[in-house]
C-alpha positions in Angstrom: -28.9 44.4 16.9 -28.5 41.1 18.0 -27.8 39.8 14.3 -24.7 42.3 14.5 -23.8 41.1 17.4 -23.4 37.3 16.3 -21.8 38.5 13.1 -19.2 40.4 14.6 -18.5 37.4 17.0 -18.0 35.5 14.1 -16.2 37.6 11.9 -13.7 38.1 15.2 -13.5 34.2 15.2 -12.5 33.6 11.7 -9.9 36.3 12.0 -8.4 35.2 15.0 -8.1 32.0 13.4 -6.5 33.3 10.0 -3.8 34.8 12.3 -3.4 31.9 13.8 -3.1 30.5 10.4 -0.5 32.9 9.5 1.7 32.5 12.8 1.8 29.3 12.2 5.1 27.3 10.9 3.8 24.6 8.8 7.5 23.1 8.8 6.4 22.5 13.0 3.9 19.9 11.8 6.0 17.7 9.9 7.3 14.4 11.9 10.6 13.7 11.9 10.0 10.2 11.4 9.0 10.8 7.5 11.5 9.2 5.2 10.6 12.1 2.6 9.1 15.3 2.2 7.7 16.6 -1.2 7.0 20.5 -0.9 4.6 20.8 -3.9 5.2 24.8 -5.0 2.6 25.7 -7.2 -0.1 24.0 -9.1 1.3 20.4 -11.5 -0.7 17.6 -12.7 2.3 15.6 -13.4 3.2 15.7 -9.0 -0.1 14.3 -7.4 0.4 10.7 -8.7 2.9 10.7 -5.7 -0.2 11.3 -3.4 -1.1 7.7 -4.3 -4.7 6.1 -2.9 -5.7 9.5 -1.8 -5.2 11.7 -5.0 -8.7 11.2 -5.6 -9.9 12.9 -2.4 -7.1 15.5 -2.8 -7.9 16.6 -6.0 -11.9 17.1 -5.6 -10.5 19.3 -2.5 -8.7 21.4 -4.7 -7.9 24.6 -4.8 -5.7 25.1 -1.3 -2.7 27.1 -0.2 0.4 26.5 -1.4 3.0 24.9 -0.5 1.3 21.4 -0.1 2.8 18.7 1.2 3.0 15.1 0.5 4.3 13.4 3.5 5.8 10.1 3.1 6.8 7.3 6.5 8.4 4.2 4.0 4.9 2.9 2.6 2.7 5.5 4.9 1.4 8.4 3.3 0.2 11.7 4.5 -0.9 14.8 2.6 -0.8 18.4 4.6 -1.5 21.9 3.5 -2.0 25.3 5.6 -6.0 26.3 5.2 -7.8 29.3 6.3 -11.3 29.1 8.3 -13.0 29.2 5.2 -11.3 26.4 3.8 -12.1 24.0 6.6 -15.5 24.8 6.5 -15.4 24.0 2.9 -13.7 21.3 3.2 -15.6 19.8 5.8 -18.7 20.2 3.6 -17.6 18.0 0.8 -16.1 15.4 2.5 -19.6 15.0 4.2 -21.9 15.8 1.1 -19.7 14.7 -1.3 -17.6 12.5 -0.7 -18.4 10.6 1.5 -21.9 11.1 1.9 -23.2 7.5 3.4 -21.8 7.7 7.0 -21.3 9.9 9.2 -18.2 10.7 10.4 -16.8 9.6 13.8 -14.4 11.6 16.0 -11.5 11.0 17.6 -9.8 13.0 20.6 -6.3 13.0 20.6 -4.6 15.5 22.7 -5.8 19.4 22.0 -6.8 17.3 18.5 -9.9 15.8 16.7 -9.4 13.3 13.4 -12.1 12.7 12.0 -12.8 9.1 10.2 -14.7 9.3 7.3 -15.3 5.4 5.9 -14.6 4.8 2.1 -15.9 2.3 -0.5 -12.7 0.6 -0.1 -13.6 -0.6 3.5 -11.0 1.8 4.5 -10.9 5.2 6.4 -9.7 8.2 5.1 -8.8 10.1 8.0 -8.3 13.8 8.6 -7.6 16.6 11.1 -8.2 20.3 11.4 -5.6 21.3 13.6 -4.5 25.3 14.1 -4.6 26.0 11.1 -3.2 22.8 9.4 -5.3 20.5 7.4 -3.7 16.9 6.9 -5.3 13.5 5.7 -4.1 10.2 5.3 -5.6 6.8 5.6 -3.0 5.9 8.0 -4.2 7.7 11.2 -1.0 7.2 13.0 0.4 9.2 10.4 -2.0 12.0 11.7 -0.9 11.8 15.9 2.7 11.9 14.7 2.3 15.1 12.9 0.2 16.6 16.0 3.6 15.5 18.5 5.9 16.9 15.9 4.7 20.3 17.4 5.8 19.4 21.0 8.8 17.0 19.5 11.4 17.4 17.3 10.2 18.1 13.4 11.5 16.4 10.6 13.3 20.2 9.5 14.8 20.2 12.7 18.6 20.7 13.0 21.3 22.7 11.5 22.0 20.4 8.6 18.2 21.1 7.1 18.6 24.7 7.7 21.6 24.5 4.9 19.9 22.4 2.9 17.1 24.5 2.6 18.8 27.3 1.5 20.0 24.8 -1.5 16.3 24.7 -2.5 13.6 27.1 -4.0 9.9 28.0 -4.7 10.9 29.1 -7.9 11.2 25.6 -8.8 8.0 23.6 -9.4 8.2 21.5 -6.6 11.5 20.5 -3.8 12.3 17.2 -2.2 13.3 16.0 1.3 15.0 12.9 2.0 16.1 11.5 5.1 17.7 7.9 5.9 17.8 7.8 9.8 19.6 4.1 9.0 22.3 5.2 7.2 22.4 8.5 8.6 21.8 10.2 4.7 19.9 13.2 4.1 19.5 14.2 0.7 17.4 18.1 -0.9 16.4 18.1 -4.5 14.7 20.8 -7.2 12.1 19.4 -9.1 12.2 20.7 -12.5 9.6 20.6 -15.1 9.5 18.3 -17.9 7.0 16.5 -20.1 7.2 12.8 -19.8 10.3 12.8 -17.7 11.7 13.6 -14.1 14.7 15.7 -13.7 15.7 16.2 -10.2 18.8 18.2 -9.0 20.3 18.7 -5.4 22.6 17.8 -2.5 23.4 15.2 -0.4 24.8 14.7 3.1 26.6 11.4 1.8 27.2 7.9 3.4 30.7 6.1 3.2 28.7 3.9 0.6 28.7 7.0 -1.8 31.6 8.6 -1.5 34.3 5.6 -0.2 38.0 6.1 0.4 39.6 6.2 -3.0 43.7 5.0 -2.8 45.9 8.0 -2.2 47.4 8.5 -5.2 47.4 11.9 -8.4 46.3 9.3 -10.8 42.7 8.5 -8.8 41.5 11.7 -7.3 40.5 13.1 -10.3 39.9 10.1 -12.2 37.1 9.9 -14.8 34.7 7.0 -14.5 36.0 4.7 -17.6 33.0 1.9 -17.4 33.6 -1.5 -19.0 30.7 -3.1 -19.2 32.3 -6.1 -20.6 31.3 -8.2 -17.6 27.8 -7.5 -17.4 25.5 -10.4 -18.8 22.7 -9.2 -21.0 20.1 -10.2 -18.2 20.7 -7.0 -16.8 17.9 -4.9 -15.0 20.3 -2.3 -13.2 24.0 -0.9 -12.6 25.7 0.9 -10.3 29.4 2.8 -11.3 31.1 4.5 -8.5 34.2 6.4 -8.8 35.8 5.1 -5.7 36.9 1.4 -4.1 34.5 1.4 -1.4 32.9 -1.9 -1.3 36.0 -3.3 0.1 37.7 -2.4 3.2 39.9 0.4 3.0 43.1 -0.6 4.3 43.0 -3.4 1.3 41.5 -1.0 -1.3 44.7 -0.4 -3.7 44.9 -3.8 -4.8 41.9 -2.5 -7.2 41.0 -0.1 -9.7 38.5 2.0 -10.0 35.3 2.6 -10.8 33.4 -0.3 -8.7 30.6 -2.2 -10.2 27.1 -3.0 -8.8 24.8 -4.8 -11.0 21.1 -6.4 -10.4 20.3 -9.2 -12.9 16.6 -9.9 -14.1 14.4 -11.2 -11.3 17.2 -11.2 -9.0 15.5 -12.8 -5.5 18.3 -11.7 -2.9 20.4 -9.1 -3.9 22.8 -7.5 -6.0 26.1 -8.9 -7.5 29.6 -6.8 -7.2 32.7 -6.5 -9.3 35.8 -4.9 -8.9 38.6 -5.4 -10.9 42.0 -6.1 -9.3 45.4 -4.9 -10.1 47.6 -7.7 -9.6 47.1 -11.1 -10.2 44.5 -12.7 -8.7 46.7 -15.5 -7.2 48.3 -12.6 -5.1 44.6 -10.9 -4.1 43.7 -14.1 -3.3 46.6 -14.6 -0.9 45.8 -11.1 0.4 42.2 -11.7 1.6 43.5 -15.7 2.7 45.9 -13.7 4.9 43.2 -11.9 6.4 40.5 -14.4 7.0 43.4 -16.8 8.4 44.0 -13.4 10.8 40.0 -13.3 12.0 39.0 -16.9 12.8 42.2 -18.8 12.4 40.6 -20.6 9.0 41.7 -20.5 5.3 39.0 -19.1 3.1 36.8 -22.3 1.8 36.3 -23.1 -1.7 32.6 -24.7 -1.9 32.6 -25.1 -5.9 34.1 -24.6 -9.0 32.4 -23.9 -12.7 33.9 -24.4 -16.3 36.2 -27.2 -15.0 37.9 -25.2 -12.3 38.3 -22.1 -14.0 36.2 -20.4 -11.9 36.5 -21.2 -8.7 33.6 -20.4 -6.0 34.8 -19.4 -2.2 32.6 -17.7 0.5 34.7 -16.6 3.8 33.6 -16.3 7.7 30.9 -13.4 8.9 33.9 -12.1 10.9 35.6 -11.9 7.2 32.7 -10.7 5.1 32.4 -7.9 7.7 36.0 -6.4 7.7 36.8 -7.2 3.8 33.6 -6.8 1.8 31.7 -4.3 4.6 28.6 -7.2 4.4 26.6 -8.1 7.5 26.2 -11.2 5.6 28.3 -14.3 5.1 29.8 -13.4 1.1 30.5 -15.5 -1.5 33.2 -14.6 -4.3 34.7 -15.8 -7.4 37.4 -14.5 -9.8 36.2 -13.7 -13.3 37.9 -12.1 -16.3 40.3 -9.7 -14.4 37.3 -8.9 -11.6 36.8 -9.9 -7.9 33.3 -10.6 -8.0 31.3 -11.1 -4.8 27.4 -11.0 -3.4 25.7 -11.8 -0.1 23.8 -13.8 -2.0 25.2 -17.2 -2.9 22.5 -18.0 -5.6 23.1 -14.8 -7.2 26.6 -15.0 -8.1 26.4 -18.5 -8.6 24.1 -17.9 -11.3 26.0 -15.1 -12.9 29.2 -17.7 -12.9 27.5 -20.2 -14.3 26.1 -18.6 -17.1 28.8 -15.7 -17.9 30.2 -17.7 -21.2 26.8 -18.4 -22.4 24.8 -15.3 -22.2 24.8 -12.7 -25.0 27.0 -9.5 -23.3 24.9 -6.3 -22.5 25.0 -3.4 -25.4 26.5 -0.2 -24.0 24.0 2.1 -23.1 24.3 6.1 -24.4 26.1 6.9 -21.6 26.8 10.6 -20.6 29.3 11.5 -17.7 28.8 15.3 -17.2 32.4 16.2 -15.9 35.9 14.5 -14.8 34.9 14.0 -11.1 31.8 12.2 -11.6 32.4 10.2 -8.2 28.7 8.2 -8.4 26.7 6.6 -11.5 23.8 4.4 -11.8 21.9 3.1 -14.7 18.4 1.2 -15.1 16.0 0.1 -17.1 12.2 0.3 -16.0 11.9 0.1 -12.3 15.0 0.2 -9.9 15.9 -2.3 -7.6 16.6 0.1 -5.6 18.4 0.8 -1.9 17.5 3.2 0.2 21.1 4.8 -0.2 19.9 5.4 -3.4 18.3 8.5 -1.6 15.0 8.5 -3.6 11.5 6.6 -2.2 10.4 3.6 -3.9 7.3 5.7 -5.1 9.0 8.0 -7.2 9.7 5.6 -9.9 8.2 3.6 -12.5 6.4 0.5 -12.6 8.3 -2.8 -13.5 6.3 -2.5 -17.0 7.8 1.2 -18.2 10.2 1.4 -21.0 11.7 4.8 -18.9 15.0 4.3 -18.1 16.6 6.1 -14.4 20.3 8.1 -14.8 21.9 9.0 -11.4 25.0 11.3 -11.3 26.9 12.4 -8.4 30.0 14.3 -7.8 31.6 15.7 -4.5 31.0 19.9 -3.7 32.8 21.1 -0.4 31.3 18.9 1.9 28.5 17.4 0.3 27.8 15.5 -2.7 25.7 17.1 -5.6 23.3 15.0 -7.2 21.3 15.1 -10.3 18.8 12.2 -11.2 17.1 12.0 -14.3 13.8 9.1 -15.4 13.1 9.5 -18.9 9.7 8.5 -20.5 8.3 7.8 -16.9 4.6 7.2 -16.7 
């Protein structure tokens, strides 16, 4: 009798707790200050390399409810998955038996929460909580209290502009993508879509000014197609940017140029990338132009610091108050005139460099490229790894290593108010 008793106290436990389980909203538990969400649908070996260090651990836990969760915060990493009583009791068993059989585990209280530290061979601890219903792990355990306050604080899902983008995203896919930049105020959804040796994401983004710029008012440019001339790129070459727009100038100045707009990373580039524009008029008159306005903000002509080639290309850099307002850098930026193109970086060793070596370096090869219709507004080309920004809207993890042969294809183009994008890394590994 007393047997029955204590089974039926039990059995009333575990399903109290699967209700709870089910009641709960696993979207609650996700902190809104992750950087990215992936929502892993259904079972795909190719998806836990994102889990990083603790793919090992997550896959000798395997099988778990879907959807899983990988959870990143910039470098910080956090998987979390709904599991019944069951599970946890499972679970709990093989990270103790298994696993990480040598120590026992110690306990931490935090809030109505326990993580539990379980030390690794890597003089790390993987740490873990069991937490209504949620299981989550990561060896970050700050990770871990930020995803048990997202329940009493605001959720990374929170808000109306994730509520639309969710509905641009399915299970049906293998797998979806959340990005948010709280910097740059971006937010970005994508469907992951299956594909051997490659990555083929497609969504929507909520897009910064650096995306989608003010293009000059005019028939000829709304609908332009993106025409790239790659005739100015050095072979040294590790990545490009095209965009459809002028909008890495100020806009009140942009139709003195044409677009697209250039933004191209050269081979072990240290501090950043190297722009290009080409102008419409002469470059005596542009130069005028941006003198005008430089003399305007600090009551100084701009200052030629060097020439190359005998003075044919000369080198000027303007005042912080200038490179602000015309070029939209926080940075003092330096600029030359080359071949037709206003050519400028934040980075005064960069363009340097490219100056000085742009009639000696073999010219890069065109690259098969494929716009996918007229109002292509965004386009960006690499080779191996990206030197990516984080306007780019993807997380440094999802893409190669410097030593891949795959090479990364961004598209964008403007729908209603948002800007679809479709991203494509072939032969990644």
């Amino acid at each position: 009798m007393l047997a029955a008793i204590i089974t039926g106290i039990v059995m009333y436990q575990r399903l109290s707790y699967n209700k709870e389980v089910f009641d709960t909203d696993i979207y609650d538990f996700i902190p809104n200050s992750a950087t990215s969400v992936l929502q892993i649908n259904r079972a795909a070996d190719n998806l836990y390399p994102f889990l990083g260090e603790l793919q090992p651990t997550i896959s000798r836990l395997q099988p778990l409810s879907y959807p899983q969760y990988v959870v990143n915060n910039n470098s910080d990493r956090a998987f979390v998955s709904k599991i019944s009583k069951e599970q946890e009791i499972d679970i709990k068993n093989l990270l103790t038996n298994e696993i990480y059989p040598n120590f026992k585990a110690k306990e931490l209280s935090y809030k109505d929460a326990t993580i539990y530290f379980y030390p690794s061979d890597e003089e790390k601890f993987f740490a873990c909580i069991f937490h209504k219903g949620i299981f989550a792990c990561s060896y970050k355990y700050k990770l871990l209290e930020q995803i048990i306050d997202s329940e009493q604080e605001m959720a990374f899902f929170s808000g109306l502009d994730f509520e639309q983008f969710k509905e641009k995203t399915s299970t049906a896919f293998v797998a979806n993508l959340f990005v948010k930049d709280k910097d740059k105020d971006t937010k970005a959804v994508f469907n992951y879509l299956e594909s051997t040796g490659n990555i083929q994401l497609d969504g929507y983004a909520v897009p910064s000014a650096l995306v989608l710029g003010k293009m000059c008012d005019t028939a000829e440019d709304i609908h332009l197609k993106v025409n790239t001339s790659l005739s100015i790129f050095p072979d040294s070459l590790s990545a490009f940017e095209v965009q459809n727009n002028t909008a890495i100038v100020a806009d009140s100045e942009a139709c003195w140029f044409t677009v697209p707009s250039y933004k191209f990373y050269l081979k072990g580039a240290k501090c950043g990338p190297v722009y290009a524009l080409r102008f419409l008029k002469s470059r005596f008159r542009v130069f005028d132009m941006m003198d005008n306005i430089e003399r305007n903000l600090s009551n100084q002509p701009l200052h030629l610091f060097g020439s190359i080639n005998r003075t044919k290309y000369n080198l000027y850099k303007g005042s912080l108050e200038f490179s602000k307002e015309f070029f939209k850098q926080d940075r003092v930026t330096y600029f030359s005139f080359v071949d037709g193109y206003l050519v400028f970086s934040a980075c005064e060793e960069e363009l340097v460099g490219f100056v000085s070596s742009y009639r000696n370096v073999e010219k890069i090869k065109s690259p098969d490229i494929h716009i996918e219709s007229p109002d292509v507004t965004y386009y960006y080309y690499c080779w191996g790894r990206p030197t990516i920004d984080s306007h780019m809207l993807l997380p440094n993890n999802y893409f190669p290593d410097n030593e891949s042969n795959s090479v990364t294809v961004i598209q964008g183009k403007p729908e209603r108010d948002m800007l679809k994008i479709s991203v494509s890394i072939n032969n990644y590994k």
